[in-house]
Backbone as a printed PyTorch tensor [residue, N CA C, xyz], in Angstrom:
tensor([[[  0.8250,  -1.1900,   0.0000],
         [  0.0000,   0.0000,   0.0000],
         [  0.8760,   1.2640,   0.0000]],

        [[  2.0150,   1.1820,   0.5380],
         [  3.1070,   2.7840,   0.8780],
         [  3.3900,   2.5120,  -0.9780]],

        [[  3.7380,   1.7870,  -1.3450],
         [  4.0760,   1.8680,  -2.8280],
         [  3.0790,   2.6030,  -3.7100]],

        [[  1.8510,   1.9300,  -3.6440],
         [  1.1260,   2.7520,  -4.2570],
         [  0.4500,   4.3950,  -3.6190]],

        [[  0.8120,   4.4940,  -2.7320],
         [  0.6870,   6.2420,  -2.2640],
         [  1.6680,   6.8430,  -2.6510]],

        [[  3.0370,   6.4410,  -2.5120],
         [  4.4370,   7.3220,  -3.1350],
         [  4.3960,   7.3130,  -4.4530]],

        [[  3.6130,   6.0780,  -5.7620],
         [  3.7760,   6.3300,  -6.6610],
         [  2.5760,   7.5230,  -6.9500]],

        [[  1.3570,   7.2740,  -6.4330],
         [  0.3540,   8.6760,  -6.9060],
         [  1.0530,   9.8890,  -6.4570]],

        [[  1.2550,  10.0090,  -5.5580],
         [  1.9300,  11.3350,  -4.8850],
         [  3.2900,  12.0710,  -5.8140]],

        [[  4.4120,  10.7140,  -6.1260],
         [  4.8360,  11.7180,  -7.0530],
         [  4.8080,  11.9220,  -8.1550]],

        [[  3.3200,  11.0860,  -9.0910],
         [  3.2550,  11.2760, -10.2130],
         [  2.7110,  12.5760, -10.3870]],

        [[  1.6270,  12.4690,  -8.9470],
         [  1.0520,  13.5640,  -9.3720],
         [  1.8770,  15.0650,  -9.4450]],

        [[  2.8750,  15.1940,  -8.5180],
         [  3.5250,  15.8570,  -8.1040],
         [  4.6310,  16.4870,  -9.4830]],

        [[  4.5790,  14.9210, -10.4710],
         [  5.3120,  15.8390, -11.8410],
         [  4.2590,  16.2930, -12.5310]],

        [[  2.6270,  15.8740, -12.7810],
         [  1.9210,  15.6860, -13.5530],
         [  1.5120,  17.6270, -13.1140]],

        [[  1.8140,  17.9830, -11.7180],
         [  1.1410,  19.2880, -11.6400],
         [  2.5590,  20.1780, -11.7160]],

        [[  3.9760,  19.7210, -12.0620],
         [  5.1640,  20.4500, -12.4450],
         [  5.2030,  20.7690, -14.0740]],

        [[  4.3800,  19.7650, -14.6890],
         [  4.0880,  19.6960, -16.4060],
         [  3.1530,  20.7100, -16.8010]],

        [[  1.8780,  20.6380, -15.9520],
         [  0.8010,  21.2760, -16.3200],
         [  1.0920,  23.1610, -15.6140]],

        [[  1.9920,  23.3360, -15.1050],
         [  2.4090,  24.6880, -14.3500],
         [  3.3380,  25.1270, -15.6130]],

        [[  4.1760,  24.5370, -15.9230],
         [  5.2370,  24.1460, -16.6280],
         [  4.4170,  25.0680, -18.4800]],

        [[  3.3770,  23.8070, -18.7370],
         [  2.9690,  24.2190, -20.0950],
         [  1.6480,  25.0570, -19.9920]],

        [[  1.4960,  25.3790, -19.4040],
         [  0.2550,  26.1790, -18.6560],
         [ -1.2460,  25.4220, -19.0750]],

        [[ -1.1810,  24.3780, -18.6580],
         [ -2.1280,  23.3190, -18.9010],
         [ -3.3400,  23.4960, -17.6940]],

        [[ -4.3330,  22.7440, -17.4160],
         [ -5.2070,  22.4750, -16.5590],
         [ -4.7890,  20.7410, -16.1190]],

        [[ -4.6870,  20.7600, -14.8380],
         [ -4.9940,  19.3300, -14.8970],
         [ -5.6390,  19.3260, -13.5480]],

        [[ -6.7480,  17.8890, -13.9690],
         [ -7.4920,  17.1460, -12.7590],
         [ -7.1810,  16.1950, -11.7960]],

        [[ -7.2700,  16.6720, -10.9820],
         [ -6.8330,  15.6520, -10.1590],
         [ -8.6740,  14.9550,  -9.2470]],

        [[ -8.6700,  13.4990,  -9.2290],
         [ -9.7240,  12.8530,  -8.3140],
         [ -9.1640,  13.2900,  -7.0690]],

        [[-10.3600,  14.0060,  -6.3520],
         [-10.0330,  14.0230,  -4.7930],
         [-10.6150,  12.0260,  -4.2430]],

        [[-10.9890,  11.6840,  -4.6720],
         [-10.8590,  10.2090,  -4.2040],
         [-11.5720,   9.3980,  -5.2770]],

        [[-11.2430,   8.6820,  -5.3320],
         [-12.2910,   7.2640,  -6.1020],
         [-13.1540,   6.4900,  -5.6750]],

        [[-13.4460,   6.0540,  -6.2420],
         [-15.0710,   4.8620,  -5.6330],
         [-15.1640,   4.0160,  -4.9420]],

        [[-14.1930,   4.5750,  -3.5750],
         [-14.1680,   2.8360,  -2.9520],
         [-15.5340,   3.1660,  -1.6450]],

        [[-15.6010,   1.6930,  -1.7030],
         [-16.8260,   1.9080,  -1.2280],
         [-16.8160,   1.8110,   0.4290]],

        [[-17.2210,   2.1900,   1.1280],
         [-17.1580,   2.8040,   2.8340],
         [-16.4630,   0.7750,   3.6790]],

        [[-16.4950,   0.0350,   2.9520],
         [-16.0330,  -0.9990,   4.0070],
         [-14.6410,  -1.3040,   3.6580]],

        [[-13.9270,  -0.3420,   2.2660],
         [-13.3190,  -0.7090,   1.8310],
         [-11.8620,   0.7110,   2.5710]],

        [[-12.7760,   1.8920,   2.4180],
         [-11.7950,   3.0080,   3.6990],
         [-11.8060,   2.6080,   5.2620]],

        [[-12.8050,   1.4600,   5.0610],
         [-12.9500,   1.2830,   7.0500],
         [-11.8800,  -0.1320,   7.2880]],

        [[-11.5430,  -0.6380,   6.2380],
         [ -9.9210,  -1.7780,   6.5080],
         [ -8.9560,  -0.6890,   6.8790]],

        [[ -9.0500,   0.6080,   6.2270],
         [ -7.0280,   0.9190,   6.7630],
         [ -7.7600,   2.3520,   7.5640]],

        [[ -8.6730,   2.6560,   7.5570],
         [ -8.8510,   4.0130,   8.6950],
         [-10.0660,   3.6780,   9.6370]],

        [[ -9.9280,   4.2990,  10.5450],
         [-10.8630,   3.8640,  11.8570],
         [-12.2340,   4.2470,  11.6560]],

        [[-12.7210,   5.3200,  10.7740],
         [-14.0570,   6.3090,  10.2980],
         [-13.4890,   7.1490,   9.1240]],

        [[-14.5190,   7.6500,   8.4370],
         [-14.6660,   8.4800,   7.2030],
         [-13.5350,   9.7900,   7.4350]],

        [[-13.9180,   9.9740,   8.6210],
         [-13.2150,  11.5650,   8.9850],
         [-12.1410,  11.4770,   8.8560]],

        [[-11.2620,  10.4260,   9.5450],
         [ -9.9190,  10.1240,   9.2850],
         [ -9.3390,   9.9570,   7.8410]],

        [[-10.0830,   9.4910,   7.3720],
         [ -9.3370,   9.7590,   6.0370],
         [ -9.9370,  10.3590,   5.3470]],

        [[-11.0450,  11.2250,   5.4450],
         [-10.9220,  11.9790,   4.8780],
         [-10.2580,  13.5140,   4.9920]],

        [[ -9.6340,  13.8470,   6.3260],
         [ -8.7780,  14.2310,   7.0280],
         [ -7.2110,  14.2810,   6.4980]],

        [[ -6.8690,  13.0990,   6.1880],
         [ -5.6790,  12.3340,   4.8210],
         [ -5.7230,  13.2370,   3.6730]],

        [[ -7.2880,  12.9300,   2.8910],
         [ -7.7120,  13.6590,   2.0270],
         [ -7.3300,  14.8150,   1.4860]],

        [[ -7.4780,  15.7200,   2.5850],
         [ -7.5760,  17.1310,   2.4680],
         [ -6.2280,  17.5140,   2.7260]],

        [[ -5.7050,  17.2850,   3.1350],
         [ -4.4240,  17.4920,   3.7790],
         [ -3.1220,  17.1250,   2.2240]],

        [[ -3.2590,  16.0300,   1.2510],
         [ -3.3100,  15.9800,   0.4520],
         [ -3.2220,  16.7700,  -0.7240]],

        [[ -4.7720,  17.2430,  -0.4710],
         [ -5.4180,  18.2150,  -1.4990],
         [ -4.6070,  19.5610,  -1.3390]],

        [[ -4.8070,  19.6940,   0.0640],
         [ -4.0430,  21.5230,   0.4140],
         [ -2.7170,  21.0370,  -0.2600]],

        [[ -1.6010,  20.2860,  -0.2420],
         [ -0.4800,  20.1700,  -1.0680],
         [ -0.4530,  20.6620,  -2.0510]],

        [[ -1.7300,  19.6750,  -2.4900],
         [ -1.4340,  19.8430,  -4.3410],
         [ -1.6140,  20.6780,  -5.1490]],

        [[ -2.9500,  21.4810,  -3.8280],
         [ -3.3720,  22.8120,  -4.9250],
         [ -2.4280,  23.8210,  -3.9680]],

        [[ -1.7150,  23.7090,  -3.1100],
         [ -0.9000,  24.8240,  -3.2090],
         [  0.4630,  24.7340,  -4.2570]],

        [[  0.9400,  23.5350,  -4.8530],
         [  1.9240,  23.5450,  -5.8340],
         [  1.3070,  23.8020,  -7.2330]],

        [[ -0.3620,  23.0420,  -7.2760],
         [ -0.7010,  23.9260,  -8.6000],
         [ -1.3210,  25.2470,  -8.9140]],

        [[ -1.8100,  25.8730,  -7.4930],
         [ -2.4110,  26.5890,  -7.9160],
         [ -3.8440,  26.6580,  -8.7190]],

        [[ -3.7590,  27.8940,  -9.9180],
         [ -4.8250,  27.8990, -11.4020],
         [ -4.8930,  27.0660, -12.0850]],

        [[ -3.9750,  25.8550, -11.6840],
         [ -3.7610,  24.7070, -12.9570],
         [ -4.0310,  23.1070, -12.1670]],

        [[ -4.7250,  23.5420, -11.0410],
         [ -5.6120,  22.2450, -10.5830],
         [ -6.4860,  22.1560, -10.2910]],

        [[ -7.4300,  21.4390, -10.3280],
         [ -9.0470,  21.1970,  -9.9900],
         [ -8.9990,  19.8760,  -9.4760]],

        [[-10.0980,  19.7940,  -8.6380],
         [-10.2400,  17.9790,  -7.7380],
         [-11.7830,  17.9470,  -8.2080]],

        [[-11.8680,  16.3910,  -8.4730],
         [-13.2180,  16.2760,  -8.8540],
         [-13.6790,  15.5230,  -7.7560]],

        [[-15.0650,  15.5970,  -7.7780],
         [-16.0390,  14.9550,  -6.4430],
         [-15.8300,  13.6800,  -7.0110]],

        [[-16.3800,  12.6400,  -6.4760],
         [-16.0660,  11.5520,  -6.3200],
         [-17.4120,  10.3690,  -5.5880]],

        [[-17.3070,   9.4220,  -5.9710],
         [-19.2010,   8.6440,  -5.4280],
         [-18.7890,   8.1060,  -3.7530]],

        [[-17.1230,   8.3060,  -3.8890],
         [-16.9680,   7.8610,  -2.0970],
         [-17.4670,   9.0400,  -1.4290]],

        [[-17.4650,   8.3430,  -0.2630],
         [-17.8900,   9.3780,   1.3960],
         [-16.2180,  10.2070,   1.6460]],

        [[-15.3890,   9.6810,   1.2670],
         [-13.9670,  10.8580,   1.0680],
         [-14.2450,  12.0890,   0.7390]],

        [[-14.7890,  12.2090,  -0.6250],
         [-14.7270,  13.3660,  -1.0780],
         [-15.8640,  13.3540,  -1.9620]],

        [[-16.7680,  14.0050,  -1.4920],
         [-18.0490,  13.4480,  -2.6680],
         [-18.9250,  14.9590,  -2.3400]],

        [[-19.5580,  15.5490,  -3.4900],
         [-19.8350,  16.9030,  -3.1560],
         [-21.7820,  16.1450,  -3.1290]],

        [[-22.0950,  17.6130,  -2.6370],
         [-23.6700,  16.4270,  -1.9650],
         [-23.9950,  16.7340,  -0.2100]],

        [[-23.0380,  16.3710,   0.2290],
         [-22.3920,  16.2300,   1.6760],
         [-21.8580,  18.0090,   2.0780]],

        [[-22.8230,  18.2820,   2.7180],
         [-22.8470,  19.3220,   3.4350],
         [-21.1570,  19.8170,   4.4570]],

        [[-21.0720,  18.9850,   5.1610],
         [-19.5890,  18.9830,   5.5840],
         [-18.0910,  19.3370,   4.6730]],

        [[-18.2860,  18.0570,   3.7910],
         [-17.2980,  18.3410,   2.4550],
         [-17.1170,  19.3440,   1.8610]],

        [[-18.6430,  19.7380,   1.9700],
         [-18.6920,  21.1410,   0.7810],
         [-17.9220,  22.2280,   1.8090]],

        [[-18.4580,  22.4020,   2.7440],
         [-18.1190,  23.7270,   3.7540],
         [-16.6240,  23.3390,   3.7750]],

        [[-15.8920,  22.3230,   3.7090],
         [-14.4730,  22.4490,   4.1200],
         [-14.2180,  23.1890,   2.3510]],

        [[-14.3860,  22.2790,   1.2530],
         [-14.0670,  23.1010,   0.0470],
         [-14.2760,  24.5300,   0.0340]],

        [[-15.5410,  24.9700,   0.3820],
         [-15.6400,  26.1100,   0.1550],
         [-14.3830,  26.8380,   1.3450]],

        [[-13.9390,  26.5380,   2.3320],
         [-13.3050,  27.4340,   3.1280],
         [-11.8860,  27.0710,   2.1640]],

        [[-11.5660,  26.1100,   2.1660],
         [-10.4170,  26.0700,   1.2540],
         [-10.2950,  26.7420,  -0.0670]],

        [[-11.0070,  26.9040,  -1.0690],
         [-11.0190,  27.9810,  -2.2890],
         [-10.5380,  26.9950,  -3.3510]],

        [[-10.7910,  25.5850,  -2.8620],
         [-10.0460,  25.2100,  -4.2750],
         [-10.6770,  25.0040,  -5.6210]],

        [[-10.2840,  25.0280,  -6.5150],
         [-11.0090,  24.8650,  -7.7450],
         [-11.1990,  23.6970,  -8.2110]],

        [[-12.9420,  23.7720,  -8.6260],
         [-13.7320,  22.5020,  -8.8280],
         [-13.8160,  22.2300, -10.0620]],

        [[-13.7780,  20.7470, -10.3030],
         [-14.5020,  20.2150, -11.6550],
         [-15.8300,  19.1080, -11.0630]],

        [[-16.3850,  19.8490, -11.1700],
         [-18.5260,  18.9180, -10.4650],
         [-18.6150,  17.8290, -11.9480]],

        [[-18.1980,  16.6740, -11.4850],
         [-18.8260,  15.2670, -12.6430],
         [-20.5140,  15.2990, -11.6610]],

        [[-21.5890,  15.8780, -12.5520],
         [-23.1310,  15.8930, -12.3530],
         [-23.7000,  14.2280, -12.0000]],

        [[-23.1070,  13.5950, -12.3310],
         [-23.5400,  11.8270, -12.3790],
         [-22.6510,  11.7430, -11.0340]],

        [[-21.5710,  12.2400, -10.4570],
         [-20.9890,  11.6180,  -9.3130],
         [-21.9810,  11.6440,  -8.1060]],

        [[-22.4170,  13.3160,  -8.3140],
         [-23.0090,  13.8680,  -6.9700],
         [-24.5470,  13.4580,  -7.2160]],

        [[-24.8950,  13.0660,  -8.2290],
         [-26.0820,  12.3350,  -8.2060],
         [-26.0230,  11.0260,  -7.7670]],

        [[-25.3830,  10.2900,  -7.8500],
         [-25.0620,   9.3030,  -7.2410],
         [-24.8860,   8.4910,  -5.7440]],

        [[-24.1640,   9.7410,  -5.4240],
         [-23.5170,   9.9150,  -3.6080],
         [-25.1740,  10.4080,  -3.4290]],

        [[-25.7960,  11.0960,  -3.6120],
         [-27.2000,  11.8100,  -2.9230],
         [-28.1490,  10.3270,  -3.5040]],

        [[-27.9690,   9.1780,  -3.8840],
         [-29.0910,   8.0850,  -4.2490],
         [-30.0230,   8.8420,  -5.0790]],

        [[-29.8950,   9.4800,  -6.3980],
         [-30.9380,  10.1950,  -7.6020],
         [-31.7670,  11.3770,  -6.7510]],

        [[-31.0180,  11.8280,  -5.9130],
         [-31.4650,  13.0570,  -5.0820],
         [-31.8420,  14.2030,  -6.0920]],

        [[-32.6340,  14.8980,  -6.7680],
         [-32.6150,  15.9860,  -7.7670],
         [-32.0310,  16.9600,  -6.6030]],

        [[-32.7950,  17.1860,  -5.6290],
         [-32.9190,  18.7670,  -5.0560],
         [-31.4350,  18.3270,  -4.2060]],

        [[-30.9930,  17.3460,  -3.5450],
         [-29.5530,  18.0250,  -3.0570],
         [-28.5180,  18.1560,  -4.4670]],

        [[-28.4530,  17.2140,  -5.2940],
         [-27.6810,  18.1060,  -6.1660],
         [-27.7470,  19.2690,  -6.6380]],

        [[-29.2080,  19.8320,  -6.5510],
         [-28.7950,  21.1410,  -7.3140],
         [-28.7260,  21.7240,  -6.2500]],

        [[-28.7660,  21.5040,  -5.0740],
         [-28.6220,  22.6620,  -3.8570],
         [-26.6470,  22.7080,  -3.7460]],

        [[-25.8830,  21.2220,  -3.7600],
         [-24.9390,  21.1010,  -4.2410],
         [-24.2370,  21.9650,  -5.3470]],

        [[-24.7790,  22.1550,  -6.4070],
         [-24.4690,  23.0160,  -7.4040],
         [-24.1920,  24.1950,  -7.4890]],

        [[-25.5920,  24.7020,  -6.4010],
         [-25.9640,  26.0480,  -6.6060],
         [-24.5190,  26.1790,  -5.4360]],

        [[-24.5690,  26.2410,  -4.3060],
         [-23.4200,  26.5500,  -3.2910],
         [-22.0370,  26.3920,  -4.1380]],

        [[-21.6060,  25.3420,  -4.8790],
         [-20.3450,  25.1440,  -5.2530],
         [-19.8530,  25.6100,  -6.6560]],

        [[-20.8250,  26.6550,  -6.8910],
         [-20.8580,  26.9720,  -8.5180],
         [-19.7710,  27.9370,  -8.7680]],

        [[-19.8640,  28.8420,  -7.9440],
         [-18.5300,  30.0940,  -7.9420],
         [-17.1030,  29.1240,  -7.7230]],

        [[-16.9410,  28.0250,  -7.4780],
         [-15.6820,  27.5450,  -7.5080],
         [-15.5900,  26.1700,  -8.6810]],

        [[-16.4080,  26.5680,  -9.1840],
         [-16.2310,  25.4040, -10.6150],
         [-15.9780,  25.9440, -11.1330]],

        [[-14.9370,  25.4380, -12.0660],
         [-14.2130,  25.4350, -13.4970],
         [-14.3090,  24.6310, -14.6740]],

        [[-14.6300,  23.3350, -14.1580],
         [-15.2570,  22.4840, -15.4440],
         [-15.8520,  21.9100, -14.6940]],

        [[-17.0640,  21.3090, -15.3540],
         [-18.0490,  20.3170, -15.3270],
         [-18.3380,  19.2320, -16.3040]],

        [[-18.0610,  18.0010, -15.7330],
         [-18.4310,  16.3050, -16.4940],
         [-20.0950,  16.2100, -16.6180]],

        [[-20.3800,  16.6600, -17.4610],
         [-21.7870,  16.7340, -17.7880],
         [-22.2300,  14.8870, -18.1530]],

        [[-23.1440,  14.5030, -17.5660],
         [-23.5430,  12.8120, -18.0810],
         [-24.6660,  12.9280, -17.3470]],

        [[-25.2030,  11.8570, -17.4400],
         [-26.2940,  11.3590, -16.7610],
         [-26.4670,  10.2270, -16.4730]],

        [[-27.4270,   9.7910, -15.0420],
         [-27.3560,   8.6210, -14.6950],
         [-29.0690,   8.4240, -14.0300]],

        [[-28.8160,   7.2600, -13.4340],
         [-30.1260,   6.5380, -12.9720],
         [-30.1320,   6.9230, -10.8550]],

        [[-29.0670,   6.9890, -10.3640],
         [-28.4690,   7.5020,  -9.2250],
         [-28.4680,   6.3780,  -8.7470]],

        [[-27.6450,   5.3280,  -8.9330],
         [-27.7990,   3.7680,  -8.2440],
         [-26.4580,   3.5490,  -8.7220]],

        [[-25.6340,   3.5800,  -9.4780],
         [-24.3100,   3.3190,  -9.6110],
         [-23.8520,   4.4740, -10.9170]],

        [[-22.4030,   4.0170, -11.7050],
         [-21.8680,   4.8470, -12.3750],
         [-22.0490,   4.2990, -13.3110]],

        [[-22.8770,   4.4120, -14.1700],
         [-23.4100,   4.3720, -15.5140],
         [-23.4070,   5.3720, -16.7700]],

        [[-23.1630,   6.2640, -16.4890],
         [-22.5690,   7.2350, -17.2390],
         [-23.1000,   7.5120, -18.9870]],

        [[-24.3410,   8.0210, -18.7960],
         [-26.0420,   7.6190, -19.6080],
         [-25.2290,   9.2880, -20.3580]],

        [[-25.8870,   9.3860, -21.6060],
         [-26.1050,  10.1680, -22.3570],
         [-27.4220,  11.2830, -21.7500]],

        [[-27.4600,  12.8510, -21.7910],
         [-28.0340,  13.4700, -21.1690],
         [-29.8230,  13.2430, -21.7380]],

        [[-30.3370,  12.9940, -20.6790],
         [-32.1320,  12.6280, -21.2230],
         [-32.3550,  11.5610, -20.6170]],

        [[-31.4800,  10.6270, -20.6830],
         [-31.7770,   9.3240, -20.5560],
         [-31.3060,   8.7130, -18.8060]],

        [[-30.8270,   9.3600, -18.0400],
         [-31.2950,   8.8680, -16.3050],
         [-32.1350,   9.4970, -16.4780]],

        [[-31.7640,  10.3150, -14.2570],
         [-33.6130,  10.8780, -13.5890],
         [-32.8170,  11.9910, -13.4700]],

        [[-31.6440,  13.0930, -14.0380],
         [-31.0460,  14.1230, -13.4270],
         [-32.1180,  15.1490, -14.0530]],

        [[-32.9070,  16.1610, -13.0330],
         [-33.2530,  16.8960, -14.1100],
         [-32.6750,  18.1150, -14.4170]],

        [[-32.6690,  17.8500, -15.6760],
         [-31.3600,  19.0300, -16.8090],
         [-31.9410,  20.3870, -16.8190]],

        [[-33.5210,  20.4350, -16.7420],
         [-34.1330,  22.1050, -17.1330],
         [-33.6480,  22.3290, -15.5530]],

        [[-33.9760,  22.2450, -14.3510],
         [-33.6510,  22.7480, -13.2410],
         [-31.8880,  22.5250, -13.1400]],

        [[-30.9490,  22.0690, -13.6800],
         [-29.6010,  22.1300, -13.1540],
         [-29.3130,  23.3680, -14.1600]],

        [[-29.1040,  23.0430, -15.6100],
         [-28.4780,  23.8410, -16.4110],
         [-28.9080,  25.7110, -15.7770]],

        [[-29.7860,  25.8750, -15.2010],
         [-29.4140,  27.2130, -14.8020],
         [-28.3680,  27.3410, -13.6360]],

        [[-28.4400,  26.1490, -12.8310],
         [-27.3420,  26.7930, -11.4960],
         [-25.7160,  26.4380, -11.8840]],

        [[-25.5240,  26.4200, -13.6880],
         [-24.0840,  26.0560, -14.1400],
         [-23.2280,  27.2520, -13.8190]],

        [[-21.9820,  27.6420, -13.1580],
         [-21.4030,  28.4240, -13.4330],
         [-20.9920,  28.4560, -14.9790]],

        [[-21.7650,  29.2060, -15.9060],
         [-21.1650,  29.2490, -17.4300],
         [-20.1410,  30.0890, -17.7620]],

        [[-19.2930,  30.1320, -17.0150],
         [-17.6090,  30.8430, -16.9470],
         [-16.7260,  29.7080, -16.7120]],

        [[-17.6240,  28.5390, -16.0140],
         [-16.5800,  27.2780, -16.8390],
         [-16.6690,  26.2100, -17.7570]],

        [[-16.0980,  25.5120, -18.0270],
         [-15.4020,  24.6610, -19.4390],
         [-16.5820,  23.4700, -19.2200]],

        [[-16.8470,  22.2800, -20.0420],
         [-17.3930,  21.1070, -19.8470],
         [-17.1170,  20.1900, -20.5010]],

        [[-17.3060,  19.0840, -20.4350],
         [-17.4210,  18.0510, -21.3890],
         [-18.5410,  16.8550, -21.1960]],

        [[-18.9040,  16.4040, -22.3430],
         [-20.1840,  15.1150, -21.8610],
         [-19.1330,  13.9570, -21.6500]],

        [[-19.3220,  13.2940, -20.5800],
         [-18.2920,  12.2330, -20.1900],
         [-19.5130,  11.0050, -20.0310]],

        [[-19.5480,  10.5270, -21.3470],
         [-20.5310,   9.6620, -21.5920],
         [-19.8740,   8.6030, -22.3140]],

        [[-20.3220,   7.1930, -21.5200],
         [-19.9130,   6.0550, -22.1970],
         [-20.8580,   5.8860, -23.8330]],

        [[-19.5490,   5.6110, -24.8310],
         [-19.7990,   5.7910, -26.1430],
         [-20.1730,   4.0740, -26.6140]],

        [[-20.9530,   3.7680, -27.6450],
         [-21.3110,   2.6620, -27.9930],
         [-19.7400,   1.7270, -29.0650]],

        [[-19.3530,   3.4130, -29.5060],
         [-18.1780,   3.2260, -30.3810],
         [-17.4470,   4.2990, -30.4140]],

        [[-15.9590,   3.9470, -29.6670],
         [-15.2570,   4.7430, -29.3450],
         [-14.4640,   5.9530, -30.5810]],

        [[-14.6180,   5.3910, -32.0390],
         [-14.4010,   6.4220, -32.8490],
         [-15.6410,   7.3010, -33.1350]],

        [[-16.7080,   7.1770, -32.1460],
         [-18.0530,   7.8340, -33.3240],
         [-18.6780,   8.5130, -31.9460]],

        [[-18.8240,   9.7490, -31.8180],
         [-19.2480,  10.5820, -30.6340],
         [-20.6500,  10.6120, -30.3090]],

        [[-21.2690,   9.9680, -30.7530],
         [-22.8570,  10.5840, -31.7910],
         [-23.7530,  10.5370, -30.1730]],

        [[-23.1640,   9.4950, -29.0430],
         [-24.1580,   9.9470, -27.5660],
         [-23.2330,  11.5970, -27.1940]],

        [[-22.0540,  11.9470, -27.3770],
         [-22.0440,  12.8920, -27.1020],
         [-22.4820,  14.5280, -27.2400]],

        [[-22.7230,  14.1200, -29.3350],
         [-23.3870,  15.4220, -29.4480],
         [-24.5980,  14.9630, -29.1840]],

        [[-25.3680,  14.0560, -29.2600],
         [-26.6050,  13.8500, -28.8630],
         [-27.2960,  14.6420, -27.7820]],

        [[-26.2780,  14.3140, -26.8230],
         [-26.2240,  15.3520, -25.1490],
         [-25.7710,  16.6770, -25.3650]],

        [[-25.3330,  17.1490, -26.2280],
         [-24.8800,  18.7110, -26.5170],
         [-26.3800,  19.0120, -27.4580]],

        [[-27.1230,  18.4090, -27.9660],
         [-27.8940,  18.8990, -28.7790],
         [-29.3720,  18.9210, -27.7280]],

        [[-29.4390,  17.9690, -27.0790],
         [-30.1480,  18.1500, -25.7240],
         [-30.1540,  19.0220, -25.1550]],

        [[-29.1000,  19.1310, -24.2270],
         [-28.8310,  20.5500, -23.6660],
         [-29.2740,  21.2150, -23.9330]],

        [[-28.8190,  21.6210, -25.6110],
         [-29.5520,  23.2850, -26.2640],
         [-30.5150,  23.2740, -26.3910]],

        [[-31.4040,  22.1800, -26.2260],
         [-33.4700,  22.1160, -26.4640],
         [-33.3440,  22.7410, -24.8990]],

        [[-32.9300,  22.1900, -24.1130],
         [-32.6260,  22.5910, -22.7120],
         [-32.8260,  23.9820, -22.2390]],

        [[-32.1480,  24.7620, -22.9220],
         [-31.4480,  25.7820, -23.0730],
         [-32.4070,  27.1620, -23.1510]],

        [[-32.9010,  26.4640, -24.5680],
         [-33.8490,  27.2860, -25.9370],
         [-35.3180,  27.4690, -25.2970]],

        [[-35.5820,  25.9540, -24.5520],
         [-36.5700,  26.2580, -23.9010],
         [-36.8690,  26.8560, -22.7070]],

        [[-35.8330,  27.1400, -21.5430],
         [-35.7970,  27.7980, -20.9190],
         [-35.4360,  29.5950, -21.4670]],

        [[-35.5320,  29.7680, -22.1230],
         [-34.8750,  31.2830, -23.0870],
         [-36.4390,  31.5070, -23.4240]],

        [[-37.4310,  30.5600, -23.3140],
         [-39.1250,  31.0240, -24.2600],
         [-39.5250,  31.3640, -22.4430]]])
């Protein structure tokens, strides 16, 4: 286990010397998907490592700065949704990338805490993983097709940042669920504009 923490730590550690370096953006996961019995083998409760977490995080975004973002995540580590989490981010200032399918997820197809999620964490987003899901696992649905609803989120987007549809493709040379979900959106959009 020390092997694999020294190797993330100093990959990441060149990966945010590259991206400073070429004046890039890069993401970093504030945690991955492990699931709560799986942080309770090496830490005593959530807090503790997520405590790890942050401590972590303050590193990385003090070496990157403008050129890092942490994304939420479907663990209890770092998962935006969670009232606690959020208030430590927000006191920290760091810059967000919100994947919309994560924090739907962590809330069990919650509409109203994600967008209450949204709305609070919007001034510190920078990009957003636009997808959609069913809120039961990571399925990663083309926009229309979970329960997220899109006319009530797409207004609380900070639209001063970047996005992408991070949607599992049927065929990895052919985008066609992605503009599908960009062409959604703009019915989205158009109809909220009438």
């Amino acid at each position: 286990m020390l092997d694999q923490y020294n190797f993330l730590m100093a990959g990441t550690e060149r990966l945010i010397k590259l991206a400073v370096q070429e004046n890039v953006q890069l993401l970093v996961h504030g945690a991955y998907n492990e699931p709560l019995a799986f942080i309770q083998q090496f830490y005593p409760d959530v807090q503790t490592a997520q405590a790890l977490v942050f401590k972590r995080l303050d590193y990385f975004f003090a070496l990157g700065g403008d050129h890092i973002m942490f994304e939420n995540s479907i663990s209890p580590v770092f998962a935006y949704g969670d009232a606690t989490t959020e208030a430590l981010v927000i006191q920290k200032k760091y810059r967000l990338c919100f994947d919309v399918s994560h924090a739907f997820i962590y809330n069990h197809g919650d509409n109203a805490k994600l967008q209450a999620s949204l709305k609070r964490l919007a001034p510190q987003i920078v990009h957003y993983h636009l997808v959609d899901s069913m809120g039961l696992s990571h399925d990663s649905l083309p926009l229309g097709q979970g329960k997220i609803d899109w006319a009530k989120v797409y207004p609380l987007l900070n639209q001063q940042a970047t996005n992408i549809f991070e949607i599992n493709l049927k065929n990895q040379l052919d985008s066609k669920e992605m503009r599908d979900s960009y062409h959604y959106l703009l019915t989205i959009q158009q109809n909220l504009a009438h």
